[in-house]
Structures are given as structure tokens and as C-alpha cells.
BAFIFI-606501 format. One line per 2 residues: number of its first residue (from 1); their letters; for each residue x, y, z of C-alpha. Coordinates in Angstrom, 1 decimal, always signed. Example, Ala and Ser with C-alpha at 12.3 -4.5 7.8 and 13.67 -1.06 7.14 Angstrom:
1) AS) +12.3/-4.5/+7.8 ~ +13.7/-1.1/+7.1
***
This chain:
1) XX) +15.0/+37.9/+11.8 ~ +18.1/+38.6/+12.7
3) XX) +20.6/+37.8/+16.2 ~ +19.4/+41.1/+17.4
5) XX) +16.1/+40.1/+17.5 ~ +16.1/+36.6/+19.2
7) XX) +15.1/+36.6/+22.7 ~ +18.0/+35.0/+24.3
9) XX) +16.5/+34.3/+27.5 ~ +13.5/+32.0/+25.8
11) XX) +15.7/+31.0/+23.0 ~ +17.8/+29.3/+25.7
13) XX) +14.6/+28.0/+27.8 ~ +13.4/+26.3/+24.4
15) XX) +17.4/+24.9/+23.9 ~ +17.4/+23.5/+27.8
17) XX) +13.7/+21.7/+27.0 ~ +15.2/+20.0/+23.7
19) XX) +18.2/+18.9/+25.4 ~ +16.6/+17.5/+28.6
21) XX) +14.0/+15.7/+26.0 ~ +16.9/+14.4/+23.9
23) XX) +18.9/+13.6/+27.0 ~ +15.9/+11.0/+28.4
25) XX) +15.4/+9.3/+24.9 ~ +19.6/+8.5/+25.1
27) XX) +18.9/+7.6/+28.8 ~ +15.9/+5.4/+28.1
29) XX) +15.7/+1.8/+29.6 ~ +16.5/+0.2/+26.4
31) XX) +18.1/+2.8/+24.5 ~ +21.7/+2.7/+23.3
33) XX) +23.4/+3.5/+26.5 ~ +21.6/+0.1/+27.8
35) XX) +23.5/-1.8/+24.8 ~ +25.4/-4.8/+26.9
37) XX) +27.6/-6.6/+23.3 ~ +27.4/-6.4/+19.5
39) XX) +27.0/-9.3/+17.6 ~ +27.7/-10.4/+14.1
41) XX) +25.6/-13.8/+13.0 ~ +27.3/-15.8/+10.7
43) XX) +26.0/-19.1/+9.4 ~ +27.0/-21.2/+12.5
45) XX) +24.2/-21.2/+15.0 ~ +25.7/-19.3/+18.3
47) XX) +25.1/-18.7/+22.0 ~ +25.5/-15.1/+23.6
49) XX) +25.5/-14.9/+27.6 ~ +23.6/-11.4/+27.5
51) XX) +20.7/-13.3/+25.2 ~ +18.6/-16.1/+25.6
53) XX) +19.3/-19.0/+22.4 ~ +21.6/-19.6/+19.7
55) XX) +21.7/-17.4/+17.2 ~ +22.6/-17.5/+13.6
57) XX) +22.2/-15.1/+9.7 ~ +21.6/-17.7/+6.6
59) XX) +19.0/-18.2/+3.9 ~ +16.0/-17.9/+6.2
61) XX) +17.2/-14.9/+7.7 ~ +18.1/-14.0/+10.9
63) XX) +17.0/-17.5/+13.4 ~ +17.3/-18.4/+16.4
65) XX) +16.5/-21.1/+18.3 ~ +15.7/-21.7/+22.2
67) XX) +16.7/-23.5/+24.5 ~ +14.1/-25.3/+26.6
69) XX) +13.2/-22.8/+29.2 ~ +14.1/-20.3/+27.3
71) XX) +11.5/-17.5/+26.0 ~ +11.3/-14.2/+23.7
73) XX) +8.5/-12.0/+23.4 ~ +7.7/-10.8/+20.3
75) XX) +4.8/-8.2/+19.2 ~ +3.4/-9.6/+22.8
77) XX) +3.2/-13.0/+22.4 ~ +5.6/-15.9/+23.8
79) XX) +8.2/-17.7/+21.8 ~ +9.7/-20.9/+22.0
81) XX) +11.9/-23.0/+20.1 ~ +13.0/-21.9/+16.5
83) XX) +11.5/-18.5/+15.5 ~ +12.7/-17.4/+12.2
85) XX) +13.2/-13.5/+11.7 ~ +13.6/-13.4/+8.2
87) XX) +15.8/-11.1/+6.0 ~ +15.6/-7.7/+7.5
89) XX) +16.2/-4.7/+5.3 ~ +18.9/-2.4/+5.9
91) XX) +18.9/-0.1/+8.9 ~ +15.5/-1.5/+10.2
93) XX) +15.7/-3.3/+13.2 ~ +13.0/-5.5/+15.7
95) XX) +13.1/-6.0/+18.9 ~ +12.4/-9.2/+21.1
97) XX) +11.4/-8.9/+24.8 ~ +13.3/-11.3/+27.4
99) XX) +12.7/-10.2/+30.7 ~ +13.4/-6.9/+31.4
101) XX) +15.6/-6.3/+28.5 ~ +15.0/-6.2/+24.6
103) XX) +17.3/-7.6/+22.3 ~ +17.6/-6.0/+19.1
105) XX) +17.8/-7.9/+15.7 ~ +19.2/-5.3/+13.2
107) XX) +21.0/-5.3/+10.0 ~ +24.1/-2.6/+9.5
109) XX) +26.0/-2.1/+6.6 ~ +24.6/-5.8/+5.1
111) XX) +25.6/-7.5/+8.2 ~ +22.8/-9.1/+10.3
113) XX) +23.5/-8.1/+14.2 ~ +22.1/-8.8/+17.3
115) XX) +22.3/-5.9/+20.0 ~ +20.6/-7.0/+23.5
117) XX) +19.5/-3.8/+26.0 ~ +19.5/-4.2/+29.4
119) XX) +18.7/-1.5/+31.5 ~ +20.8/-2.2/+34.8
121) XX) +23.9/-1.8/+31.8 ~ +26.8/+0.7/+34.1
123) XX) +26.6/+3.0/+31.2 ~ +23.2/+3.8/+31.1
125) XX) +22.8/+3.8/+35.4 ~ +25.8/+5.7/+35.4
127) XX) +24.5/+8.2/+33.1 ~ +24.2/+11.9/+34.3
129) XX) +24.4/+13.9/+31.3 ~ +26.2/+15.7/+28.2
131) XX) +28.0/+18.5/+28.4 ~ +27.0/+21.0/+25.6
133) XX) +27.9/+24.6/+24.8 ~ +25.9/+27.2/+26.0
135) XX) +22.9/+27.9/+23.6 ~ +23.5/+31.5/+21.4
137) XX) +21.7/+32.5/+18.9 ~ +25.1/+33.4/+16.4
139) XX) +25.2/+29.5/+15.9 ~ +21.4/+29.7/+13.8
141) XX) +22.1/+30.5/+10.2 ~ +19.9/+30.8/+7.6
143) XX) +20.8/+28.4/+4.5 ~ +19.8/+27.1/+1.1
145) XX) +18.3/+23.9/+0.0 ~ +19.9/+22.9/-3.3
147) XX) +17.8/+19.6/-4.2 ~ +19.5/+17.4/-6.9
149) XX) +17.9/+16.5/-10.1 ~ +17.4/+13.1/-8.9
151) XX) +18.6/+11.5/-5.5 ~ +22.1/+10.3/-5.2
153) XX) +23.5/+6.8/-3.4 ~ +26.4/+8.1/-1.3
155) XX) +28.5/+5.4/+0.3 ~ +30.2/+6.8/+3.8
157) XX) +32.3/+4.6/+6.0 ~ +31.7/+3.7/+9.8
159) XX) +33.0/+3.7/+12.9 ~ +32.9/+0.2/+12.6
161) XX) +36.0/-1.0/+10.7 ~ +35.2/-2.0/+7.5
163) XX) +31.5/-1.6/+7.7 ~ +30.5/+0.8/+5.2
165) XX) +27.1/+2.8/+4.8 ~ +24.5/+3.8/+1.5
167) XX) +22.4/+6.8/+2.2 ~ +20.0/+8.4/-0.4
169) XX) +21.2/+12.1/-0.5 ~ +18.3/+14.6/-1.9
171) XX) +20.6/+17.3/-2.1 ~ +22.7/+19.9/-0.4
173) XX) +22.5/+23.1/+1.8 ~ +24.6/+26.5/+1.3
175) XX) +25.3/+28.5/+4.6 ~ +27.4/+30.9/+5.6
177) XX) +30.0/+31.5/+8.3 ~ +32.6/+33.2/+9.2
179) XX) +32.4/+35.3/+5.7 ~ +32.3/+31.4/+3.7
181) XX) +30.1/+29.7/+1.9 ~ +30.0/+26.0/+2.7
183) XX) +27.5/+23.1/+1.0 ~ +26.9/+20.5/+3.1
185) XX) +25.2/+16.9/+1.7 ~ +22.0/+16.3/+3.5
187) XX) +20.4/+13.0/+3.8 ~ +16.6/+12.2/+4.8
189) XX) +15.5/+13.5/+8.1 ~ +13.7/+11.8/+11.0
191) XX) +10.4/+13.8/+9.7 ~ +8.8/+13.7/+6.1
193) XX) +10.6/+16.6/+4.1 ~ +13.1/+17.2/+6.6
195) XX) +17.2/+16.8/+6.4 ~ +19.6/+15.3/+8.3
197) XX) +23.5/+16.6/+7.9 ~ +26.5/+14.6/+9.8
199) XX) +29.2/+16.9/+9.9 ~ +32.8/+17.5/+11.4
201) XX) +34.8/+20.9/+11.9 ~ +37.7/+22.1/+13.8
203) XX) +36.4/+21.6/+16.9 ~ +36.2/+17.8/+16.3
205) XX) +38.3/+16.1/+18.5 ~ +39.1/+18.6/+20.7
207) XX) +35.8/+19.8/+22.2 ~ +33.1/+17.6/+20.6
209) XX) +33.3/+14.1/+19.3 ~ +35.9/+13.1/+16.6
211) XX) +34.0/+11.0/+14.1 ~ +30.8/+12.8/+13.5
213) XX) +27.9/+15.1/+14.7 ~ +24.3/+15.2/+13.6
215) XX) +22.2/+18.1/+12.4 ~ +18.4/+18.1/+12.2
217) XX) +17.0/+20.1/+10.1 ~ +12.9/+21.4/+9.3
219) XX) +11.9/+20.9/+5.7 ~ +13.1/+23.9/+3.0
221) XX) +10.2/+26.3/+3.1 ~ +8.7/+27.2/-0.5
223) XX) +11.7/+29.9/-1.7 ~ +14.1/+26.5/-0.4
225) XX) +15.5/+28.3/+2.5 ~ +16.3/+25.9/+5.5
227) XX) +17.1/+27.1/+9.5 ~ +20.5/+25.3/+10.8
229) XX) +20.6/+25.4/+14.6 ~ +24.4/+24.3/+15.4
231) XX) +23.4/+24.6/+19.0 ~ +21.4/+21.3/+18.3
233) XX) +23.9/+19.7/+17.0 ~ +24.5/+16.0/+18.6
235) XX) +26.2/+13.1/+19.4 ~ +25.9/+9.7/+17.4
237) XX) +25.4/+6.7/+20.0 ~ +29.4/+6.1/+19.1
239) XX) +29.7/+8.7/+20.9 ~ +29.2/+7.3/+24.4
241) XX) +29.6/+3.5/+23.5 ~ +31.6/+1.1/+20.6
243) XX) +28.9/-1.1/+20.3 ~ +27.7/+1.2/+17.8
245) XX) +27.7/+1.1/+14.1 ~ +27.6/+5.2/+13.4
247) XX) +28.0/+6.6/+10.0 ~ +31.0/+9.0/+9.1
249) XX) +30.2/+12.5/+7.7 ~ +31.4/+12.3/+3.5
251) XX) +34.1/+14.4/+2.9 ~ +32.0/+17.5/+1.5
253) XX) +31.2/+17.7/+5.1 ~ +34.1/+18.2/+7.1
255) XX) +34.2/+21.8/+7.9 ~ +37.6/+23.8/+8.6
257) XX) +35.8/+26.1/+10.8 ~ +35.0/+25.8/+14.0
259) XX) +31.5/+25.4/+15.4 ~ +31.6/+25.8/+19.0
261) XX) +28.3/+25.1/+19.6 ~ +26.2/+21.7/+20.0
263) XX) +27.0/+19.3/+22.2 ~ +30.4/+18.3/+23.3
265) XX) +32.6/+15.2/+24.3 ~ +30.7/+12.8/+25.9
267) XX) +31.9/+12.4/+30.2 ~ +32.0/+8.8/+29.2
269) XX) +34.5/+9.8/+26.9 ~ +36.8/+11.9/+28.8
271) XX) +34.7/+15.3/+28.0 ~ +34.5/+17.7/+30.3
273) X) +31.8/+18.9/+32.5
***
């Protein structure tokens, strides 16, 4: 299939119900516009004022321990006292209820963090939108999946300083544009089989978000070839707030061509409508 034949009317209907859909996840009640503080445990038990306890990262795990009065709920049931967490593995997190809001126990980059949600957060009430490039069909381009022989570790920093980040990398994809070939490195998607590329180009910075953008993409078919869809290209929750921990594209993946298409600078960031 080629531009020519893409319905542009639908293909932009189907763009506008992905966006709206992607738009309520960021907006939902405990999602990460509702992040209030990030926190980094250390040994010595500590008190937060957006979360209920003192709160500490040692041998046991992530513990904390309640005040009397104090209450979590966690997988539905009522805790008191001294819960103990445990080790968490890398990039999982839980999630305790207190009240209305959820506080999020989470490890990042080998740190143990706490993250507490509350929905009446400014920056999630506040929240009206992103502002995004119109959808055209010249940004879908047909690539290549190039699996490696075996999966490779690759270390990428943060947008947290000094936080670093391990990703298992199946392999690369080959696309062109603008009459070049590019690879990028694509890491495991959201879906079984599927890819996930963090990217930057030359519109970084001055139209969409400086640090990084995200790329879905479907599973290779059987002949490897893979659909890129720049016009679903997002922002990483660092986008909109610093309580966020985001992963920086590796080199391979900063493009010197300019993708103007995806979603752009964040309003909350000084973006434009």
C-alpha cells in the first residue's frame, strides 16, 4: 500500500481515537500527571507529608511502618503497623491504596522509590491536552526487523541525573526517509512480539520534547517487515513532570532528520497549542 492509497479522512479518524484513548490513560486519576514527590529510600526509616508512614529500602526490602491511625490498602485488604514490601525487581512497581490516592512502591535504575498519586495533583486537574502534529499518512514507513543473534543488554542514561537504565534489545529496524537508511535499536514492546523504539531527531527540542519520544510498534510479520507510524509517536511522563525517571534514546537513535509528526511539546512545558 502505498500514501496514495490511504484514506486520509479515516486514517485521521483512527489517529484522533488513539490519541483521545492515550490522552485519558495520561489523564487517569492515578496516572503520572497525578504524581505529587519522588522519593528515594535509603536505610533510615523516613516520613513523607504526601504518604502515610515512615518509609525506608534495606535487607527486607522496601518497609514501611505506620503510624497508629495510619492505614494502606493493599491487594484490598487493610494494613497496619510494619508491612514489609520486599525486594522489588527492576522496573516493576506496586501500588498501595490510602484514601483516594495510591502510592506507588517502585524500583528505577536499582534505586527503590516511592511515588504517591493523588488525583486533585494541579497538574493532572489542570490537564487539557497535547498538542500533536496533524496525522498524514507520509509519516508511516515501511521498515525491516533485523533481530540479533542473541539479545543484547544496552545501558541508556536518564533523565534523572545519574540514574542509568538496562534494556534487553532484540534487535534493530531499517527505514527509510528522506532518501536514508536509518537502524534504529528496538527494545520489547508493551505487547508479546512487539517493539518499542525511543528516538530523538531534529525536531527535538524545538517542536517536540528534548530528551526522548516513544515509538510502538506491531510485531515483524513473517518476511520481518515492521509498520512505523511517526504520527504515534509520544511523550515519556518526563515530558509533562520531573518526578519521572524516563529513559534516554542510545545514541544509534538520535536521528538528524526531522520527523514532524507525533506529538509535540507538552503545554505544561511551554509547547504550543
Amino acid at each position: 500500500m502505498t500514501v496514495q492509497d490511504i484514506d486520509r479522512a479515516s486514517f485521521a479518524e483512527e489517529w484522533e481515537r488513539w490519541h483521545r484513548a492515550h490522552e485519558q490513560a495520561l489523564a487517569d486519576p492515578h496516572g503520572f500527571l497525578a504524581i505529587t514527590s519522588l522519593r528515594w529510600l535509603s536505610p533510615e526509616p523516613t516520613r513523607f507529608e504526601d504518604a502515610p508512614g515512615a518509609w525506608s529500602s534495606g535487607p527486607e526490602g522496601v518497609v514501611v511502618e505506620l503510624a497508629d491511625g495510619e492505614e494502606l490498602t493493599i491487594d484490598g485488604t487493610a494494613v497496619h503497623g510494619r508491612y514489609v514490601f520486599g525486594t522489588i525487581a527492576e522496573r516493576a512497581s506496586l501500588y498501595a491504596g490510602y484514601g483516594d490516592a495510591v502510592i506507588e512502591v517502585a524500583k528505577r535504575g536499582g534505586h527503590d522509590i516511592v511515588r504517591p498519586r493523588h488525583p486533585g495533583n494541579p497538574l493532572r486537574t489542570d490537564f487539557t491536552h497535547t498538542p500533536a502534529y496533524a496525522p498524514d499518512p507520509r509519516w508511516l514507513r515501511t521498515g525491516r526487523y533485523l533481530p540479533f543473534d542473541e539479545p543484547r543488554a544496552i545501558t541508556v542514561g536518564a533523565v534523572a541525573e545519574g540514574l542509568e537504565h538496562v534494556y534487553d534489545a532484540p534487535g534493530q529496524v531499517e527505514f527509510e526517509l528522506a532518501g536514508e537508511t536509518f537502524r534504529l535499536t528496538a527494545f520489547n514492546g508493551k505487547r508479546p512480539g512487539s517493539l518499542m523504539v525511543l528516538l530523538t531527531d531534529a525536531t527535538s527540542g524545538v517542536t517536540t520534547y528534548a530528551a526522548n519520544r516513544s515509538l510502538q510498534i506491531d510485531a515483524p510479520d513473517e518476511a520481518g517487515r515492521v509498520t512505523l507510524d511517526f504520527n504515534r509517536a509520544t511523550n515519556l511522563p518526563c515530558a509533562y513532570t520531573d518526578l519521572a525517571t524516563c529513559p534516554l534514546p542510545p545514541t544509534e537513535n538520535r536521528l538528524p532528520v526531522a520527523i514532524e509528526a507525533g506529538e509535540r511539546i507538552p503545554l505544561e512545558r511551554g509547547g504550543r497549542p
